[in-house]
C-alpha positions in Angstrom: -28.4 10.3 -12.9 -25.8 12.6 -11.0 -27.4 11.4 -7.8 -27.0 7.7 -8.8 -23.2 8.3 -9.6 -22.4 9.8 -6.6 -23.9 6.7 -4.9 -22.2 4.8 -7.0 -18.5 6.2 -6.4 -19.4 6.9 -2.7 -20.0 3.0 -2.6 -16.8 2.0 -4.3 -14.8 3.6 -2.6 -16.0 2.5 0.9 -15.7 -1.1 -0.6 -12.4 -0.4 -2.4 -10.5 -2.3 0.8 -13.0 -4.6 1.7 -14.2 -6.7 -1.2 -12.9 -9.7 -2.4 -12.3 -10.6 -5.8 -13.7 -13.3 -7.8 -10.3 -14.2 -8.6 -6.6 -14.1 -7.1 -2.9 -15.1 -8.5 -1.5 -17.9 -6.7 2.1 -17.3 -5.5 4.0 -20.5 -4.3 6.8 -18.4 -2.7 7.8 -19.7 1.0 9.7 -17.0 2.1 9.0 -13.1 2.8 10.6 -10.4 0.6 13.3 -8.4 2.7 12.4 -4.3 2.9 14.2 -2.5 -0.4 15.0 0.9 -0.8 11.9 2.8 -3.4 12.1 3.7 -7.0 13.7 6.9 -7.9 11.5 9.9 -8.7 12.1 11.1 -12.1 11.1 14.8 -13.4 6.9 14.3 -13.2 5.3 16.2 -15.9 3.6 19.1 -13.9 0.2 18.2 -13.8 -1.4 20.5 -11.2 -3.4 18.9 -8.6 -7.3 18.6 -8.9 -8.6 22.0 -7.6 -12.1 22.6 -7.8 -14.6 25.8 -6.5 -16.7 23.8 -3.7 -20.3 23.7 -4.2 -22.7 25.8 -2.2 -24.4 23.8 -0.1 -22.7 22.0 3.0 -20.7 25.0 5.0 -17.6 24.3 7.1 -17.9 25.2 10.4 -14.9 27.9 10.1 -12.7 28.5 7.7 -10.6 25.7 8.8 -13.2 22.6 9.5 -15.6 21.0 7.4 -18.8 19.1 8.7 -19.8 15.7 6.7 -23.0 15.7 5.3 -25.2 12.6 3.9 -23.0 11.5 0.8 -20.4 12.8 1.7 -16.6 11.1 0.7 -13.4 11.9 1.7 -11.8 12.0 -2.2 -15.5 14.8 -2.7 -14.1 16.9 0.5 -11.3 17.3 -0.5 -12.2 18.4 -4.8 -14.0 20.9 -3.0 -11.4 22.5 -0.7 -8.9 22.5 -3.5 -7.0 19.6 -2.3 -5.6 16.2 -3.1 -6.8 13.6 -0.8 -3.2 12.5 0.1 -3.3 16.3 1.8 -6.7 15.8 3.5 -5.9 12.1 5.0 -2.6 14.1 5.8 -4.5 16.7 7.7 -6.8 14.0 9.5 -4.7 11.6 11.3 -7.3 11.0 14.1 -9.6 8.8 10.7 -7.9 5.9 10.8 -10.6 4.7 7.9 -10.8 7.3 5.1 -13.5 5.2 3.6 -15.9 5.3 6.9 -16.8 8.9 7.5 -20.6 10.0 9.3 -22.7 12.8 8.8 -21.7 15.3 11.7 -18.2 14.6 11.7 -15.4 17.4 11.9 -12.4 17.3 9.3 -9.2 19.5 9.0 -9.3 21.1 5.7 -7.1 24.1 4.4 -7.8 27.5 5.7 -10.1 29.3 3.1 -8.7 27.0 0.5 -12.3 26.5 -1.3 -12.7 30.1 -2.0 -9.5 30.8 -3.3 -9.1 28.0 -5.7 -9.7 27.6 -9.9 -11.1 24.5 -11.4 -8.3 22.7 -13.4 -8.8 23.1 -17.4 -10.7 20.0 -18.9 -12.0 16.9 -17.4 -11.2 14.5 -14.4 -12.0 11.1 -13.8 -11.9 8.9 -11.1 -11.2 5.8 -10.3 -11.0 2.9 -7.6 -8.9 -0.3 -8.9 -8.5 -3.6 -6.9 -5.7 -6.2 -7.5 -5.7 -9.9 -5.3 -3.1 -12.6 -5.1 -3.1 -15.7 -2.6 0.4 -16.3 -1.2 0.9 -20.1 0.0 3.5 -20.5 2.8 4.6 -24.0 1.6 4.5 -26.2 5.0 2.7 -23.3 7.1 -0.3 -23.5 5.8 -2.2 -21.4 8.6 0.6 -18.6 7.4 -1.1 -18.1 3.8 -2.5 -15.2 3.0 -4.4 -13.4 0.9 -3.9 -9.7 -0.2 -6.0 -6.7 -1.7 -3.9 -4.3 -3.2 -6.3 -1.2 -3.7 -5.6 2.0 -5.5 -8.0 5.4 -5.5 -6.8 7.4 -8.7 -8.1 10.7 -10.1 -6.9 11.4 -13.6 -6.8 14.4 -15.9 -8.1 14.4 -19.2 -5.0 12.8 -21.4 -5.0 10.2 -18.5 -2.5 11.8 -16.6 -2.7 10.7 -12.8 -2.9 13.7 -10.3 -3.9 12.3 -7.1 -3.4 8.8 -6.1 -3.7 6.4 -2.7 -2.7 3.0 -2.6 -3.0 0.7 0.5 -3.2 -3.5 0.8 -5.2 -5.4 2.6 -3.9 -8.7 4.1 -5.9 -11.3 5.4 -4.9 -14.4 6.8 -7.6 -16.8 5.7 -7.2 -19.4 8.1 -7.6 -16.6 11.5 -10.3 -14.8 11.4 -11.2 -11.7 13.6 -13.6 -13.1 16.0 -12.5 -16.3 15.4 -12.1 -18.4 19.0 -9.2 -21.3 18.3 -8.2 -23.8 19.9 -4.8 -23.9 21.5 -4.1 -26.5 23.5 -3.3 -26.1 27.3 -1.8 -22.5 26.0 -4.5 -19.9 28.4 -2.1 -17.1 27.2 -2.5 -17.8 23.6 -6.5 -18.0 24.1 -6.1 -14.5 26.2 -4.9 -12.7 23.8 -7.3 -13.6 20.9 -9.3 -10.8 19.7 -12.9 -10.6 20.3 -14.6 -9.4 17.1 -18.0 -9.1 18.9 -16.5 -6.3 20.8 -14.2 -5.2 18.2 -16.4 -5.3 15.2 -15.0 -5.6 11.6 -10.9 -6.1 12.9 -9.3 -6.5 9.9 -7.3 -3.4 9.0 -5.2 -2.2 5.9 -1.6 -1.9 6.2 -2.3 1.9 6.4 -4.7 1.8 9.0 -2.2 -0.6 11.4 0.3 2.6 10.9 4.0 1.9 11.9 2.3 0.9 15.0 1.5 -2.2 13.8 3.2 -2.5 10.5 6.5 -1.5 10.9 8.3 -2.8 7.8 11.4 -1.0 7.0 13.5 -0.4 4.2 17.0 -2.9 4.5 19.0 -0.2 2.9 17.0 2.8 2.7 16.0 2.7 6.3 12.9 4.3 5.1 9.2 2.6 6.7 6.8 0.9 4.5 4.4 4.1 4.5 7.6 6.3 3.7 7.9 4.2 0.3 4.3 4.2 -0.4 4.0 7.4 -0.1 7.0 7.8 -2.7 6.0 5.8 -5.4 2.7 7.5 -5.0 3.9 11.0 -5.6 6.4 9.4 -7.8 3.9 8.2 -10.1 1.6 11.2 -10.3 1.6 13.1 -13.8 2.4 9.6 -15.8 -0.6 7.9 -17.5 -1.0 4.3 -17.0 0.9 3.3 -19.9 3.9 4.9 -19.0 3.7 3.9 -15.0 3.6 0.2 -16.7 6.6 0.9 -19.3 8.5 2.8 -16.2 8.0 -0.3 -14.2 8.8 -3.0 -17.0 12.4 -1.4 -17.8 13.5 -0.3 -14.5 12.1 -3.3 -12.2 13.7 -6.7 -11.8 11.8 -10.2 -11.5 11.3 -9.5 -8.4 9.1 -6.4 -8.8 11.7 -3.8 -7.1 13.9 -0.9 -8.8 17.5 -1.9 -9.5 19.0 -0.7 -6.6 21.6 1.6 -7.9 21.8 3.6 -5.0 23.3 0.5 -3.3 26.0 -1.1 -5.6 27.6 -3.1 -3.6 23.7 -4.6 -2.8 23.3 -5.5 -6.7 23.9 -8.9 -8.1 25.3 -9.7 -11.4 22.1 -10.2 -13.3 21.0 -6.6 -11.8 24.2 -5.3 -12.8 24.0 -6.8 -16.6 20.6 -5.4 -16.6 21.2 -1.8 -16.0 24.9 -2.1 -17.4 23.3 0.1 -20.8 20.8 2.7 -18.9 21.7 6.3 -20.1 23.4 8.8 -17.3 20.0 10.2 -16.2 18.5 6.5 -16.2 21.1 5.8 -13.8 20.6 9.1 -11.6 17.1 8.7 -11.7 17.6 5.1 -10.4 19.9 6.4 -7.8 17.4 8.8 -6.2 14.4 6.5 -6.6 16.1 3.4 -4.5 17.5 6.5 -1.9 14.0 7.2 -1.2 11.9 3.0 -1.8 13.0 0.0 -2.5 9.8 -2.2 -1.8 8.5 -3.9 -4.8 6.0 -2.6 -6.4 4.2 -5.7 -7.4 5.0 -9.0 -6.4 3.5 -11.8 -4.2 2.7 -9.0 -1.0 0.9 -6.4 -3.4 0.3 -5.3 -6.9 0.1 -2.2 -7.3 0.6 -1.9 -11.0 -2.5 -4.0 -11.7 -4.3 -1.7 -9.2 -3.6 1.7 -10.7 -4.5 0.1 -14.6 -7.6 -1.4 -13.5 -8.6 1.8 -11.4 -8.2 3.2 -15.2 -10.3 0.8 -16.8 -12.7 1.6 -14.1 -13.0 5.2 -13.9 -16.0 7.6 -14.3 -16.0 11.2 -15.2 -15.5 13.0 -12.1 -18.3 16.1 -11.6 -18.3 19.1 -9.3 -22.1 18.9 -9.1 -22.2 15.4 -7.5 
């Protein structure tokens, strides 16, 4: 049974990115959302991070390596060295796909950080959620796409999130890796098509493309698109789901964005109406979020809400013996 589970979790999150859902909202917006400063990160209830004693049997290589063995995951490294997978991915820049690790490979982990650490009181669960939408581009067709939103949660026992990763996945339906098009009389356009026979599998989250290749950035906060993910994800760590939903229905917009209080001259009159009642720490709490993200947070790009409540609805008790 324990061996079936790990296989099981092992397998979701590998497919976490990649698989498509039955079913996706369809967005008729034409035009892309500008960059917008994050949401403000209000006192988090202090939920430690999940810290366990690592098992026995696979030995790191020194006291500051780890070697993957057969069933091995990144979120089950790092439970064992006593750290939050947002600090092990941190610590492994050179795996540009945390859900494709091989038996053999080296990874960074913290320097005698599994024998010094206490397993956190009562249980944890884990989860892996996937949201979809298909975004039509109106008279650009071949410019639809269609995004995964994808969120890895580990939650404590009243449901509290302590460790969470969230990344999209966008595919443009109509240009396939591997594809060969067409383009007439255009030899530079067909030279620079990618080859997916050499390439492999070539579509890559937005995390994988890095700043690199996605470099979004923030109109007012100036912050990059990884910056503000990264924010809401510590952000959101030590609320349940419930209240990351209730946070997110009073202090979002329509168009799935904080009110941007940190940028008052930015805010239009419906914004302003909106917030015109929030208490002083609403308002200061508003102010530091939109300092630090203003992306939306769900909207026709991504849906991160519906990611993080369905990784809950997904979830299985999370053992050290897998």
């Amino acid at each position: 049974m324990k061996k079936r589970l790990a296989v099981i979790l092992s397998v979701a999150l590998a497919l976490s990115l990649l698989a498509f859902p039955t079913f996706a909202t369809t967005d008729t917006s034409t035009g892309a959302s500008a960059a917008d400063p994050a949401p403000a990160t209000a006192p988090k209830p202090s939920t430690p991070a999940p810290a366990t004693k690592a098992p026995a049997a696979p030995a790191a290589t020194s006291d500051a390596t780890y070697t993957v063995v057969k069933g091995d995951a990144m979120w089950k490294i790092a439970q064992k060295h006593g750290m939050t997978l947002k600090e092990l991915v941190a610590l492994n820049p050179q795996i540009k796909n945390i859900n494709l690790i091989y038996p053999g490979q080296k990874i960074n982990v913290k320097k005698a950080a599994s024998s010094a650490t206490v397993a956190p009181a009562g249980k944890l669960y884990y989860g892996v959620g996937m949201a979809s939408n298909y975004r039509l581009r109106g008279d650009t067709p071949e410019r639809d796409t269609l995004a995964i939103t994808s969120a890895a949660v580990v939650f404590d026992e009243k449901g509290r999130i302590v460790d969470l990763e969230m990344d999209v996945l966008e595919i443009n339906p109509t240009a396939f890796p591997g594809w060969r098009l067409h383009v007439a009389e255009d030899e530079a356009a067909l030279a620079a098509l990618t080859d997916g026979d050499k390439l492999g599998f070539a579509w890559e989250t937005k995390r994988e493309k890095g700043p690199e290749g996605y470099n979004m950035v923030g109109q007012n906060s100036g912050k990059t698109y990884f910056e503000q993910l990264d924010y809401y994800e510590d952000f959101f760590t030590g609320m349940t789901v419930a209240e990351v939903k209730a946070w997110f229905n009073k202090y979002t917009g329509a168009n799935g964005k904080p009110y941007p209080l940190a940028y008052p001259d930015a805010m239009t009159d419906e914004q302003k109406a909106a917030t015109a009642n929030f208490t002083d720490d609403e308002k200061k709490m508003l102010i530091d979020v939109t300092t630090n993200a203003t992306k939306a947070i769900q909207d026709n790009h991504s849906r991160f809400i519906d990611a993080i409540e369905n990784a809950w609805n997904l979830k299985v008790e999370l053992k050290t013996s897998l």
